[in-house]
C-alpha positions in Angstrom: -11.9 -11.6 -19.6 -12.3 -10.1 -15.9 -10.7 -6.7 -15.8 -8.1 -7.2 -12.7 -8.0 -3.3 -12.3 -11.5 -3.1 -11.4 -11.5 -6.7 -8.9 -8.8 -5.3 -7.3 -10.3 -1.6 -6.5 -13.9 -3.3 -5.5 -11.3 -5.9 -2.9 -9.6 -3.1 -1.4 -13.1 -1.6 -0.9 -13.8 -4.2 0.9 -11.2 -4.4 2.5 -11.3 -0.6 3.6 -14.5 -1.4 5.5 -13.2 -4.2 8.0 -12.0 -2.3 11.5 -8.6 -4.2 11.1 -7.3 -4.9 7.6 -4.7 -8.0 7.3 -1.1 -6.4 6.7 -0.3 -7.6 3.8 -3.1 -7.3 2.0 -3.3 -4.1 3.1 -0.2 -3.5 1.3 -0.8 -5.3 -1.8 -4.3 -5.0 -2.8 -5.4 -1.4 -1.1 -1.9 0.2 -1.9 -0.9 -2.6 -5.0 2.9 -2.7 -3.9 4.5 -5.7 -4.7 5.1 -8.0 -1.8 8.2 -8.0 -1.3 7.6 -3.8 -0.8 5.4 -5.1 1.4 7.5 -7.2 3.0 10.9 -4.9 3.4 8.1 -2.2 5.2 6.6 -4.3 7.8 10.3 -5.7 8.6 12.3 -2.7 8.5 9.4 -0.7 11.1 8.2 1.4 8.4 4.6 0.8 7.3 2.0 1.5 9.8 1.2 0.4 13.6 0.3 -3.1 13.6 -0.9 -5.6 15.7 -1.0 -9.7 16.0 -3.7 -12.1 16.1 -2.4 -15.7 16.2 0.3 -15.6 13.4 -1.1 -12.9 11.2 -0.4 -9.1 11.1 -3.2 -6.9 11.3 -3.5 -2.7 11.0 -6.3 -0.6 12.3 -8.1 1.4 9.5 -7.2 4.2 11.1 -3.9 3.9 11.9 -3.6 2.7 8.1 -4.9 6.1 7.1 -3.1 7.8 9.2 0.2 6.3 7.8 -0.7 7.1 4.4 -1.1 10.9 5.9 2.2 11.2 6.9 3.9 9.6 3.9 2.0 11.9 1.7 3.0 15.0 4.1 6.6 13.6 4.3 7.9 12.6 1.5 7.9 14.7 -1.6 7.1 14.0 -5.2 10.0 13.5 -7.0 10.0 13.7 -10.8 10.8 10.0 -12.6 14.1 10.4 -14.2 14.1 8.2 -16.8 10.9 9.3 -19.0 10.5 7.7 -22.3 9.3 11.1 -23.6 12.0 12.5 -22.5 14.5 10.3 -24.5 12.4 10.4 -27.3 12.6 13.9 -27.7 16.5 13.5 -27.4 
């Protein structure tokens, strides 16, 4: 059986190469949100700069990077509040 984990890193490789990356892809397999994250940021204005070409969205490696960049420097780690460890230990 293909190991998905290890597809999926060597297609957002790939994809990480190309000067423009499709947007949703770019969501899904380089960042592995689901798509309907993926979705909700490119319709609410959140994710990064993109462009059209015919009907699809596309973003600029760069301005991809860049986006991840500031939502690093941004937004802070916040501790997941419900921890099975933490209930166990309850």
């Amino acid at each position: 059986m293909p190991d998905k984990t290890n597809d999926r890193s060597q297609e957002a490789q790939r994809l990480m190469q190309l000067p423009a990356l499709p947007a949703i892809e770019f969501f899904t397999i380089v960042l592995a949100l689901p798509p309907s994250t993926a979705e909700h940021l490119i319709a609410s204005d959140q994710g990064p700069r993109m462009f059209m070409l015919g009907r699809r969205r596309y973003i600029r490696r760069d301005d991809a990077m860049e986006w991840i960049d500031q939502r690093a420097n941004q937004v802070p780690y916040v501790k997941r509040r419900n921890n099975r460890r933490d209930r166990a230990a309850a």
